[in-house]
N, C-alpha and C positions, 0 to 999 in steps of 0.2 A: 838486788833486783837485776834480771838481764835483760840486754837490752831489746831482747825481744818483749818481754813486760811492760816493758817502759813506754814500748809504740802502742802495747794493746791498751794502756791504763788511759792513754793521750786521747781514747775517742770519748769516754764519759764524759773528760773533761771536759774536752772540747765542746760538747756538748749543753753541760751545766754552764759555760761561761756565757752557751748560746739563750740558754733558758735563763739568763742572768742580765738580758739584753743589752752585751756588749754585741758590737759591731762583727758581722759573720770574719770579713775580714781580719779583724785585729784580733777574734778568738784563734782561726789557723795561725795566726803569726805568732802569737804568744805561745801556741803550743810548740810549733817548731823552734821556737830560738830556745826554748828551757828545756823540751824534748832532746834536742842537740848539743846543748851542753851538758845533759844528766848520762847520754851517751858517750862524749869525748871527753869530760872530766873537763874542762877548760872552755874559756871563752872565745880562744883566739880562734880556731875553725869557723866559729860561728859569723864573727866580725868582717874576716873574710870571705865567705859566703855571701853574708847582705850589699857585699859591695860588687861583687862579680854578677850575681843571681837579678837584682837589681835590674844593670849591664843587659845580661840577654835576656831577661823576660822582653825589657821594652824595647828593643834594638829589634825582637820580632818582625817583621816585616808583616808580617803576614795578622798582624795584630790592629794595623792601621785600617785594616778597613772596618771594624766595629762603629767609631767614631764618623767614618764616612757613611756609615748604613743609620747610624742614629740621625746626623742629622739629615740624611733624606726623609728623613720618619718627619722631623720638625718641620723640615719645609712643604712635607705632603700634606699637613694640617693645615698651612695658612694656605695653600695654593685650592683649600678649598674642594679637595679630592676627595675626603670622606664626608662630606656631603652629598655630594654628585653620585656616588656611589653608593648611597643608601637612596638618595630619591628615584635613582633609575632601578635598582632590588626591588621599589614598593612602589613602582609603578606596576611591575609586574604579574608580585607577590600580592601586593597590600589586600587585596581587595577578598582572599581566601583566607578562612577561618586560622589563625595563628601566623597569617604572611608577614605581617610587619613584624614579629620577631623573625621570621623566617629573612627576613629582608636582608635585617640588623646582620644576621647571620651572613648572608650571602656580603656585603657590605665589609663585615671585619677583613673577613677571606679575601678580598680583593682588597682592603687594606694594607694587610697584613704581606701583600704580594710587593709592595712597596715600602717596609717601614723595616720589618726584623725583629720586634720589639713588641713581646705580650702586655707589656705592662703599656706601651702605648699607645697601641691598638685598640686596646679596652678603654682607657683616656678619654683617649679620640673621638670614639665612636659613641659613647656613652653621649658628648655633649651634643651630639646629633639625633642618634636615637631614642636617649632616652624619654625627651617632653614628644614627641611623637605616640612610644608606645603607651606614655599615660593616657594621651588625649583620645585613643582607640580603648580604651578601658582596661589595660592590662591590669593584670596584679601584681605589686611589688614583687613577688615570690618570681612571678615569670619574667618579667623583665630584669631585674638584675640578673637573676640567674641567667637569661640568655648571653647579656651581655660579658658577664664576666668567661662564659664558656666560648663567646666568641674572641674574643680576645686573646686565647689563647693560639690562635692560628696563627698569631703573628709571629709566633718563634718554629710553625711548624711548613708555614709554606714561605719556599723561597722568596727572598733572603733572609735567615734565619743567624740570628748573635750567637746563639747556645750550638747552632750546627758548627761556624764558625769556629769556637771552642773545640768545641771537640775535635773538630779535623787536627788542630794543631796539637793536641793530647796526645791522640791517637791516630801521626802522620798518617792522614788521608787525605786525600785528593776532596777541595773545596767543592769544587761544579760536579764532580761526581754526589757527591752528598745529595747537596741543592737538587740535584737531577732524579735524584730519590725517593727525597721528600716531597715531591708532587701530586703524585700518584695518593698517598696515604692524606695530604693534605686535605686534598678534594674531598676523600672519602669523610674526612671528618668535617667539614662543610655538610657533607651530605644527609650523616649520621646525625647532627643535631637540630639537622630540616627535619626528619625523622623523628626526633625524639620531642622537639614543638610538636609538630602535627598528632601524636600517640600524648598528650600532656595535654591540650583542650580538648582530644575528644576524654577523657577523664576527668578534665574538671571545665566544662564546657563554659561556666562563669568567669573563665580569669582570663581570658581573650575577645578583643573585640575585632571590626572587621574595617578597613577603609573603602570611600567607594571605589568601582572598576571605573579604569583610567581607560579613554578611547587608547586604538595604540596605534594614532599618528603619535601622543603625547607620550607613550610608551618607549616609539623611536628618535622621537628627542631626547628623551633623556636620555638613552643610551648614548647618542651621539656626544653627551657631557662628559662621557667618563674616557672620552678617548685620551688625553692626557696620563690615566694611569695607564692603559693599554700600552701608548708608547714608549713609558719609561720600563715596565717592566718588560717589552717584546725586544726593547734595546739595553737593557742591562743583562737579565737572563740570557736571551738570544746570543747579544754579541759572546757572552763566555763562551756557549757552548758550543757558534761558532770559531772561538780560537780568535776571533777579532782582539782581544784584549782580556785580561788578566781578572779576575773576582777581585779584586783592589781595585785595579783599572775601571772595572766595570760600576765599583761602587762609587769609587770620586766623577763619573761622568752623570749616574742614577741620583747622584747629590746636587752637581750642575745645572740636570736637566729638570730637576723640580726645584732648584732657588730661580730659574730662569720663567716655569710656568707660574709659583709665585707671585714672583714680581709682575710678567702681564697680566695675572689677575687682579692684582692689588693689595695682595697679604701680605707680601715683601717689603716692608720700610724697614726703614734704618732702624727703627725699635725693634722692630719684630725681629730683625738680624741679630741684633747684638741679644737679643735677648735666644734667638734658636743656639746661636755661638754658645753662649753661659749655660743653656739648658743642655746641651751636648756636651760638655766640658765636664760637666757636674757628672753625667750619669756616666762618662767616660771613667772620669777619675773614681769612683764609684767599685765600675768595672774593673778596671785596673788595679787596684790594690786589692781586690778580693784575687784574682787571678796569681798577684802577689803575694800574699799571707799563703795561699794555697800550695805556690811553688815553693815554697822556707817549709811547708809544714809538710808535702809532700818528699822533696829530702830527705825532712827527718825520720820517715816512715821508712823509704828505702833505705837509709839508714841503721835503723835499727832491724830491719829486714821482714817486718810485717808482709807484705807483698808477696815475697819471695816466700816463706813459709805457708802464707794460706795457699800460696796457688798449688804447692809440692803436696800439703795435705789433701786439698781436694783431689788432686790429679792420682795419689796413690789411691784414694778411697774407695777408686773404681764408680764413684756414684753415676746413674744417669745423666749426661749432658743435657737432655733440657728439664729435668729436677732443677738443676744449679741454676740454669738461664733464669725460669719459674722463678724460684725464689731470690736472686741475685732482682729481677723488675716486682715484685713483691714490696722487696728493700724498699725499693724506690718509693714506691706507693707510702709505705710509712714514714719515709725521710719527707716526703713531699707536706706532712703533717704539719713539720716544724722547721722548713730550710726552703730556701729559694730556691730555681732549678740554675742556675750559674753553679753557685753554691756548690749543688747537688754534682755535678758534672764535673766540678775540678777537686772533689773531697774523693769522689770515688773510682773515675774512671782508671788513674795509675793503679788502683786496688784491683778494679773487677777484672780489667782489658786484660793482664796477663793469665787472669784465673778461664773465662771462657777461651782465649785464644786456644787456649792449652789441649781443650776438648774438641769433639770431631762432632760436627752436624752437617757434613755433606756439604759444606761448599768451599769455595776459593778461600785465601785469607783475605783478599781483598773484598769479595763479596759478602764473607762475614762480617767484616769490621764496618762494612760500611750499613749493613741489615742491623748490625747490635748497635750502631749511633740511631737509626730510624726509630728501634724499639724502646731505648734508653729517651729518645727525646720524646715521643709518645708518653710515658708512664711518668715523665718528668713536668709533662703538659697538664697531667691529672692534679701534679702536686698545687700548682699554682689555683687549683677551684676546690681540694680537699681541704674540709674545717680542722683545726683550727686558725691554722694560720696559712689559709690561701690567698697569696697576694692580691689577685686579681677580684680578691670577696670583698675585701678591705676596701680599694680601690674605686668600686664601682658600687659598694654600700654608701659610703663617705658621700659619693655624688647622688644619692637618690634619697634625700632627706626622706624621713618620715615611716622609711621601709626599714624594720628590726633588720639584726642580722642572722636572726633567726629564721626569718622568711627568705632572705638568700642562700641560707646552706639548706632548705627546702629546696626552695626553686631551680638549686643546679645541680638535687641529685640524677635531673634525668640523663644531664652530659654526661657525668663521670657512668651512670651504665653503657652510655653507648662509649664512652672511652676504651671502657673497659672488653665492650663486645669488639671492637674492634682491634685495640690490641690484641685478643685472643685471635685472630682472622692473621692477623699479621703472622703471630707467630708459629701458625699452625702452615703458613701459606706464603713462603718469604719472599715467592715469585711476583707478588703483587710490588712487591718494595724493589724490586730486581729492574723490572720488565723494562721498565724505560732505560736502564743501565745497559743492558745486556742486549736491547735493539737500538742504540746509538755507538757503543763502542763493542 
């Protein structure tokens, strides 16, 4: 067998070890260390490897601000931000037919502006919104479903874990990303106010309505959410004024919400030691899949997988966005059965040299950074497509009573407008561009 074979046989595998529910992690690392030695004949390359490889994965620099973005996520829970920020959404919202999910929605998004993290965004927000949208009469169907599709914003508007990945994948520029993802963010904030409002008027039973709020009491609450406002106008902001570093900006976005915390009174020494342990966990987590990824990526280049599909493609003459089309298609399907971390460090050294290769009219730098927008998009889908969308699970798990069947109902309104609007995206790259291309 050559060793080109040998990287293409390593994805079933890998695969079957996945549908076998060993640890996504430890399937890429199993693949690459047996991958690697069924390539060099011997063990010794390999041993040497995991000790170098080891070395620079986590010697990263630019890897430490994951754990600095997780735990501002921890501290913005107890600091009592995502409360504030769904009762100021449904002060506004609440009182129009679907608003309290509409709320929920608006609510994750500004979450989500502060945490990085879909899977805690959803959490989060669920133990706020959820006994709200039962007490207005929702239906299981529509309230998990919102929430899980809200959740999802938490990895797509800045600051974003999965953006953060990839930058270091695919050497790009961090704040430039962030600066990208805004724009498409919003949109999908917008798209699932959208797709609530077009879902109760179709089934006009499964939403109820809260009363209208005077708005003196409208502009109190708003004045509650200034705490998020300032940590994300000074974390964002100072990057892309140049004040401080997307690291920098994360260990201060981490400071300034264990500081609002604490003067609210979330902050005890339990709560501490326990956001520490909960960060550490989902760090190390993190870390060894990014790990097994880089042993199993290796062994792909390695065996020269990479290299070979992209020479194939490139000779084939095929259309350049055919490949694109189908290369976020992938995704759609990977997202069936794999996390989107996962998703991002299995395939990006794969795809990234295969479209780089092709010509769609822009910069490499404006490519690269439109193909991480669209990749995280379609990667966003995955986390709400059955059967195994994290964020189903998640936010099922916490809504006792409601099948899981009435949640992979309830969210297929998201994933159409996912999907409406990734197609917008990619038809339209300038929307993903504009704030890039009028700041630098």
């Amino acid at each position: 067998m050559s060793n080109l074979e040998i990287g293409v046989w390593s994805f079933p595998v890998l695969l079957l070890l996945i549908f076998l529910r060993l640890p996504i992690g430890l399937s890429m690392l199993i693949c690459g260390i047996v991958g690697t030695y069924l390539v060099t004949g011997t063990w010794k390359p390999m041993l040497g490897k995991l000790k170098l490889e080891t070395y620079s994965t986590f010697s990263n620099h630019s890897l430490s601000i994951i754990p600095l973005f997780l735990l501002m996520g921890q501290f913005a829970g107890l600091g009592g931000m995502s409360r504030a920020l769904f009762k100021a959404a449904e002060t506004w919202l609440g009182h129009r037919k679907g608003g309290v999910a509409m709320a929920a929605i608006g609510a994750c998004a500004g979450f989500g502006a502060i945490c990085g993290s879909s899977l805690a965004t959803a959490a989060t927000m669920a133990q706020v919104a959820l006994p709200e949208l039962r007490r207005y009469g929702y239906s299981g169907a529509l309230a998990t479903g919102t929430l899980a599709a809200g959740g999802t914003l938490g990895i797509l508007i800045p600051p974003s874990i999965v953006l953060v990945i990839y930058a270091i994948l695919a050497e790009q520029n961090i704040a430039k990303l962030f600066l990208s993802a805004f724009v498409p963010g919003v949109l999908a904030a917008i798209g699932y106010m959208i797709a609530v409002s077009i879902y109760v008027r179709v089934f006009p039973d499964s939403a109820g309505a809260s009363p209208r709020v005077p708005y003196a009491e409208r502009f109190r609450a708003l004045l509650d959410v200034w705490p998020v406002l300032l940590v994300f106008l000074t974390v964002v902001g100072g990057i892309y004024f140049g004040w401080f570093t997307p690291t920098e900006g994360a260990a201060i976005g981490a400071a300034g919400t264990g500081l609002i915390a604490l003067v609210n009174g979330g902050l005890t020494r339990k709560t501490f030691i326990d956001s520490v342990l909960a960060t550490a966990t989902a760090t190390a987590m993190i870390f060894f899949i990014v790990f097994g990824a880089s042993i199993y990526n290796g062994f792909l280049a390695l065996s020269q997988v990479p290299q070979e599909i992209a020479a194939y493609i490139s000779g084939q003459g095929f259309n350049p966005w055919i490949v694109l089309i189908g290369i976020l298609a992938l995704y759609l399907v990977l997202g069936c059965v794999m996390d989107s971390l996962s998703m991002i460090l299995l395939t990006i050294p794969i795809f990234f040299p295969i479209v780089t290769a092709l010509d769609y009219g822009l910069s490499p730098e404006e490519f690269a950074i439109w193909f991480g927008i669209l990749v995280l998009i379609v990667v966003e889908v995955g986390l709400i497509t059955p059967p195994v969308g994290m964020n189903l699970f998640v936010i099922n798990s916490m809504a006792q009573g409601t099948p899981i069947s009435h949640t992979y109902r309830g969210v297929a309104p998201f994933v159409a407008a996912d999907l409406t609007r990734t197609a917008i995206l990619v038809l339209f790259p300038s929307i993903s561009l504009f704030l890039l291309r009028w700041l630098y």
